[in-house]
MDAnalysis code that builds the backbone (N, CA, C; Angstrom):
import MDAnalysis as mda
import numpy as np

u = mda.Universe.empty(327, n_residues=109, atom_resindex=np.repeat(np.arange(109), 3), trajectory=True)
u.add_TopologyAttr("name", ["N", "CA", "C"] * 109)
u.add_TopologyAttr("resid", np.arange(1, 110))
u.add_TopologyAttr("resname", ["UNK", "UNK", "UNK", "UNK", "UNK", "UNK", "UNK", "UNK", "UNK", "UNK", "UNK", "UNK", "UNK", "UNK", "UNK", "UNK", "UNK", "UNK", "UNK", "UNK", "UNK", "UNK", "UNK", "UNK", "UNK", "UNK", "UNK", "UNK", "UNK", "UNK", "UNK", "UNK", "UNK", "UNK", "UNK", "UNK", "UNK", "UNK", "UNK", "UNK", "UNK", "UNK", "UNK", "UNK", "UNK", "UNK", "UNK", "UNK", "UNK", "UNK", "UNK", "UNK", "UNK", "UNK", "UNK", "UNK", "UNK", "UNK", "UNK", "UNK", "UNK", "UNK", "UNK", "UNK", "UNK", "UNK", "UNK", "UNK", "UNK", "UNK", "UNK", "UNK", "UNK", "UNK", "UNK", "UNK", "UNK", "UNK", "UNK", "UNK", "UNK", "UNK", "UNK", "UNK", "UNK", "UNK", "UNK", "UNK", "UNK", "UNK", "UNK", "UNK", "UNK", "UNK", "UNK", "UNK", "UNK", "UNK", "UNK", "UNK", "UNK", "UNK", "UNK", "UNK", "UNK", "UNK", "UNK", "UNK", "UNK"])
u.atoms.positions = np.array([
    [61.349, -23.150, 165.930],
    [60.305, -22.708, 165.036],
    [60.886, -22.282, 163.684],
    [62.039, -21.162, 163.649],
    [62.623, -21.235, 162.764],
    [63.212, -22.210, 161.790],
    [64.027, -23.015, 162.606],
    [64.313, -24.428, 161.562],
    [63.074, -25.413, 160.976],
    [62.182, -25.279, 161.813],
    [60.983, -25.955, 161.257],
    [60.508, -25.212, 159.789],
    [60.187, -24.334, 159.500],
    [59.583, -23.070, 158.944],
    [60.701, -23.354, 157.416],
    [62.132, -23.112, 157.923],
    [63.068, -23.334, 156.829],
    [62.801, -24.384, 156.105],
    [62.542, -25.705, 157.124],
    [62.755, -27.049, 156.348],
    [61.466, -26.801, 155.914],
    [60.440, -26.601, 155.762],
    [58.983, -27.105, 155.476],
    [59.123, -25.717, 154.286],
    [59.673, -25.092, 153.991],
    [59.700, -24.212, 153.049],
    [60.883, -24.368, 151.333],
    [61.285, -24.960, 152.291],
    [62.523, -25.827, 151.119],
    [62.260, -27.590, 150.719],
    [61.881, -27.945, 151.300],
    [60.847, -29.271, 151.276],
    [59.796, -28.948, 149.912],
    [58.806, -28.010, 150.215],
    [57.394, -27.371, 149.146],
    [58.020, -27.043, 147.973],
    [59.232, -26.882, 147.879],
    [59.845, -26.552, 146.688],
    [60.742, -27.466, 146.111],
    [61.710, -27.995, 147.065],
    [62.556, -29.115, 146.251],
    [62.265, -30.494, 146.876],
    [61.937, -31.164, 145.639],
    [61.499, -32.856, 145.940],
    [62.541, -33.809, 145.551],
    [63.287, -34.038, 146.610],
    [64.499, -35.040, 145.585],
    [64.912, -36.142, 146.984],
    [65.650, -37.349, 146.797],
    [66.045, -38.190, 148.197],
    [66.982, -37.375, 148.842],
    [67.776, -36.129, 147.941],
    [68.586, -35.757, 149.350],
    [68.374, -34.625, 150.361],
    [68.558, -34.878, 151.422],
    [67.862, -33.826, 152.813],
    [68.199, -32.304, 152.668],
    [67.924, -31.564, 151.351],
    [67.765, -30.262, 150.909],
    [67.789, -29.413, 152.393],
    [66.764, -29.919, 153.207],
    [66.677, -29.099, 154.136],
    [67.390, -28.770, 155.069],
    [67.349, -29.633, 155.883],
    [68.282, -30.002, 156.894],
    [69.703, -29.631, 156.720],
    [70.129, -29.845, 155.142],
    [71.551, -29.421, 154.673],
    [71.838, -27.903, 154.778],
    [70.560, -27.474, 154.008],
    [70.525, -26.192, 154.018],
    [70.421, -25.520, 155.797],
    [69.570, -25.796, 156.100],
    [69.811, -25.428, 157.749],
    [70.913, -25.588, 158.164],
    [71.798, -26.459, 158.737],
    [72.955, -26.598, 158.542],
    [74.324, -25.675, 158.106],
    [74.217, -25.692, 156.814],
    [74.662, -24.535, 156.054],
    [74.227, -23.271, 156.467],
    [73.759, -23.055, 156.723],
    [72.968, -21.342, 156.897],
    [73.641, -21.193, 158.557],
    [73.297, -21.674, 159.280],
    [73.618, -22.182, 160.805],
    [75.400, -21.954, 161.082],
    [76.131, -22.266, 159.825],
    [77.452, -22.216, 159.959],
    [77.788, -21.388, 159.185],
    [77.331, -20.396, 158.583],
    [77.352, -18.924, 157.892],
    [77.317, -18.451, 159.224],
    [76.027, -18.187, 159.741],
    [75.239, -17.469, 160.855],
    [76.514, -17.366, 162.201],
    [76.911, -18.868, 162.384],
    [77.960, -18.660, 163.864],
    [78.616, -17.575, 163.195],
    [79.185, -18.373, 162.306],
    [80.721, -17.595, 161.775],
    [80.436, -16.154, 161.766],
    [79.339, -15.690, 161.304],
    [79.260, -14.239, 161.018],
    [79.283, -13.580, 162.651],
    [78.295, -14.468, 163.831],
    [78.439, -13.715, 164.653],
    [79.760, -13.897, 165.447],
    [80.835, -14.903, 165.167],
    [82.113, -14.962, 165.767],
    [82.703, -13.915, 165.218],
    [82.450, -13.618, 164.242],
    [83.508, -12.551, 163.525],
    [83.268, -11.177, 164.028],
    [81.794, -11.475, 164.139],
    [81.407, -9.430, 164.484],
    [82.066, -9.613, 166.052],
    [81.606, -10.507, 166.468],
    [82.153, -10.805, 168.193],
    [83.440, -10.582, 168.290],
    [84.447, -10.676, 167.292],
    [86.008, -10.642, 167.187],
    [86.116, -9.080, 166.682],
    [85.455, -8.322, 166.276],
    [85.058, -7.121, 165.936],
    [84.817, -6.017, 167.387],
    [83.983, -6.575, 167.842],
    [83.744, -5.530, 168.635],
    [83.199, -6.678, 170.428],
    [84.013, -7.405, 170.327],
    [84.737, -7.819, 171.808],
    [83.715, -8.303, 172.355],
    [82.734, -8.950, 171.616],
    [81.859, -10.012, 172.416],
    [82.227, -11.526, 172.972],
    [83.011, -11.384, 172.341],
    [83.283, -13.485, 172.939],
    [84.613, -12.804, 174.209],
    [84.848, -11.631, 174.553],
    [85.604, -11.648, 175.503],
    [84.273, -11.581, 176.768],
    [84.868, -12.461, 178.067],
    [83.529, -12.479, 179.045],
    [82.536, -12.866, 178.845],
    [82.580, -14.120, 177.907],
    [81.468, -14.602, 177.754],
    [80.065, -14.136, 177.686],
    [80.308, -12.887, 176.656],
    [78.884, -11.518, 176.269],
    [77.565, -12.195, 176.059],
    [76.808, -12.154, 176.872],
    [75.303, -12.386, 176.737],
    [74.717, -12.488, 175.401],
    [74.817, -11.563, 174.499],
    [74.920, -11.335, 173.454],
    [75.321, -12.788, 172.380],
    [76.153, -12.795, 172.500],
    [76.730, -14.034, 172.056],
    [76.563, -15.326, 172.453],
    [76.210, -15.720, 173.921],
    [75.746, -16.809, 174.380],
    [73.726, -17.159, 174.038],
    [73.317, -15.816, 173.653],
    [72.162, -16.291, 173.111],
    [72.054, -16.320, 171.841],
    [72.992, -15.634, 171.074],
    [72.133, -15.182, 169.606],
    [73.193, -17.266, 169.231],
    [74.555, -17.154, 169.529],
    [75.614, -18.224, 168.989],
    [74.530, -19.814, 170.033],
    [74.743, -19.653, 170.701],
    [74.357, -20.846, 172.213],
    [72.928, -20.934, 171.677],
    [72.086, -20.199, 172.202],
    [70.759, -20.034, 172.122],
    [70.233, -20.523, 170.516],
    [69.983, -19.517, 169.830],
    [69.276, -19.539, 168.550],
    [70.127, -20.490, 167.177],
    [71.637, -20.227, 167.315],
    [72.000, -21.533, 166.059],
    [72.157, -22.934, 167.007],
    [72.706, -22.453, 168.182],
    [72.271, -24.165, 169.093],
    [70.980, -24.958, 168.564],
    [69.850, -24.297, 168.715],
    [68.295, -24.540, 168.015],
    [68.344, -24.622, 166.531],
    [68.658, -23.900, 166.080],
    [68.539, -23.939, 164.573],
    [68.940, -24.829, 163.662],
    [70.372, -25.045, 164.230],
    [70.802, -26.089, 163.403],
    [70.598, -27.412, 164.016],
    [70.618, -29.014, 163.578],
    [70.086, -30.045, 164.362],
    [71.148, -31.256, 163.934],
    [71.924, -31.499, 164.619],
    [72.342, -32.706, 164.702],
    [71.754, -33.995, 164.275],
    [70.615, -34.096, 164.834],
    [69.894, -35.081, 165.187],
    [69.064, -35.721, 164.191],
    [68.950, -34.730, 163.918],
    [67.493, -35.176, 162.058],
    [68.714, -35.240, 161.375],
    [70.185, -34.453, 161.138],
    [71.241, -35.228, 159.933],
    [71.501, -36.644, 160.307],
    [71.696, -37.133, 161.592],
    [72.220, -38.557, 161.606],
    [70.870, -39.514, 161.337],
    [69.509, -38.813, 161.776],
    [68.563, -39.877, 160.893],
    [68.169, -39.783, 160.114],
    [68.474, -39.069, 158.845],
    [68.579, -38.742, 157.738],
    [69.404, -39.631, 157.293],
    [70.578, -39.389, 157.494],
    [72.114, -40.763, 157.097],
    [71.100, -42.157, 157.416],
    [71.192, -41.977, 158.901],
    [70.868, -43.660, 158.954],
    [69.683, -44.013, 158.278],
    [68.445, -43.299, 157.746],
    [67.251, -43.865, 157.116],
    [67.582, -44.407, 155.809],
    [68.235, -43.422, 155.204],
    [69.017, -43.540, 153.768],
    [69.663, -44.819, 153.553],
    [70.710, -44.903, 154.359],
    [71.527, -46.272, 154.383],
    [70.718, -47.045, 154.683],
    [70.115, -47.134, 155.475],
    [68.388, -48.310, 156.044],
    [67.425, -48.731, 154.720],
    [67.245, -47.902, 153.968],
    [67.206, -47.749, 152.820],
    [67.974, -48.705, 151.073],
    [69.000, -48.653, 151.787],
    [70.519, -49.309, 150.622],
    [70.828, -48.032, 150.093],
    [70.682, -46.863, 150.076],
    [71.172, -45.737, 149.601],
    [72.329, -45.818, 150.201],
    [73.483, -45.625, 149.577],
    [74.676, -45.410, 150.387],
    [76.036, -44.399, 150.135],
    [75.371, -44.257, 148.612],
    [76.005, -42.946, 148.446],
    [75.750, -41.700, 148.390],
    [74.270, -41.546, 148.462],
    [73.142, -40.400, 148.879],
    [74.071, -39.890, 150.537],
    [73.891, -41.099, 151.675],
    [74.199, -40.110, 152.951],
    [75.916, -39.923, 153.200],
    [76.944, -40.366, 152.326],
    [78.201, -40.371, 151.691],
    [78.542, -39.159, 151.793],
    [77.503, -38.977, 150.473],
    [77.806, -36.890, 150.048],
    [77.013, -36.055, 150.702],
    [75.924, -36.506, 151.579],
    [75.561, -35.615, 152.582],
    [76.207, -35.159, 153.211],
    [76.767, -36.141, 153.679],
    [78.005, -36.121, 154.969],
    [79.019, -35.324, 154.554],
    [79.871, -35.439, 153.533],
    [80.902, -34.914, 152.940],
    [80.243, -33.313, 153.322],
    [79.293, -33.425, 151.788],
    [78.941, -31.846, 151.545],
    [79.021, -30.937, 153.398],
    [77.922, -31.796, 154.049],
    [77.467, -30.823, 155.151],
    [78.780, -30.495, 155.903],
    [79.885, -31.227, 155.600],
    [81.116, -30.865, 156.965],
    [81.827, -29.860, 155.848],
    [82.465, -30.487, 154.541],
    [82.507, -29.483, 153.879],
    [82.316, -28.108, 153.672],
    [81.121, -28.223, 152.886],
    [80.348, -26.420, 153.345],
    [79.770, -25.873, 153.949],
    [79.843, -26.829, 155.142],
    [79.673, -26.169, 156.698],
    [81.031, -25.493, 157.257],
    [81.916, -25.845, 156.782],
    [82.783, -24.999, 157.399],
    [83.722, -23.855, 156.706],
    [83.158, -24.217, 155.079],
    [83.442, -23.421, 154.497],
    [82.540, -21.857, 154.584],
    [81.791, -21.977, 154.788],
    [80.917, -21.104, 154.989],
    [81.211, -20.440, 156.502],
    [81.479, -21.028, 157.538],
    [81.965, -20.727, 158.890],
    [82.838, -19.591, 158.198],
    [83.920, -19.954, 158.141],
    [85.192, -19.521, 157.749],
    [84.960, -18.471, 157.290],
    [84.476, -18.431, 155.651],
    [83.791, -17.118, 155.013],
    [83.059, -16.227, 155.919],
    [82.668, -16.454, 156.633],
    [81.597, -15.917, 157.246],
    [82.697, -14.909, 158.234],
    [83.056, -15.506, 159.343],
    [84.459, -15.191, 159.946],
    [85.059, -13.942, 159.610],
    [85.563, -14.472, 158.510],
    [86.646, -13.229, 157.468],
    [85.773, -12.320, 157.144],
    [84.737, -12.488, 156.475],
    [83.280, -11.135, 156.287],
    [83.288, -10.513, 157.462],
    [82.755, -10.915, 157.680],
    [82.483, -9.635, 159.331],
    [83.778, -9.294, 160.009],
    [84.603, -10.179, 160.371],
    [85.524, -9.939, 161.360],
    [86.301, -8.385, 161.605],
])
């Protein structure tokens, strides 16, 4: 529900061929782990596999973020002849997806 809500809210606002949303979900999704790996490395949740962590990390960014709409996003694009549109999708989303992990990490940790 959440990722729905995000994309349909960033969609109403930015109109362009590249998947604003989805990227952004994505992005936010790999802030979000990272922040809760870090607090988890903080105060000893990922030891014993903490409930805590298997729903907020497993549960809610498992859901949130989507695999599935980025690769048909890529493939519509390229289906399309766009080919350097899902290029720098791709780039960007692994990119500052994990840049943001990382940051995220070191913040809280």
């Amino acid at each position: 529900m959440v990722r729905y809500l995000v994309g349909y809210a960033i969609s109403r606002y930015i109109t362009a061929m590249f998947p604003f949303g989805t990227f952004t979900i994505n992005v936010l999704g790999s802030f979000l782990i990272g922040a809760l790996a870090g607090l988890g490395m903080r105060y000893s949740w990922l030891q014993g596999q903490h409930a805590g962590w298997l729903l907020l990390a497993t549960g809610f960014c498992g859901g949130f973020t989507t695999f599935s709409s980025f690769a048909y996003e890529n493939v519509s694009l390229m289906m399309r002849g766009q080919w350097l549109t899902p290029l720098l999708y791709t780039s960007l989303s692994i990119v500052v997806g994990f840049v943001c992990c990382f940051a995220a990490m070191r913040l809280f940790k």
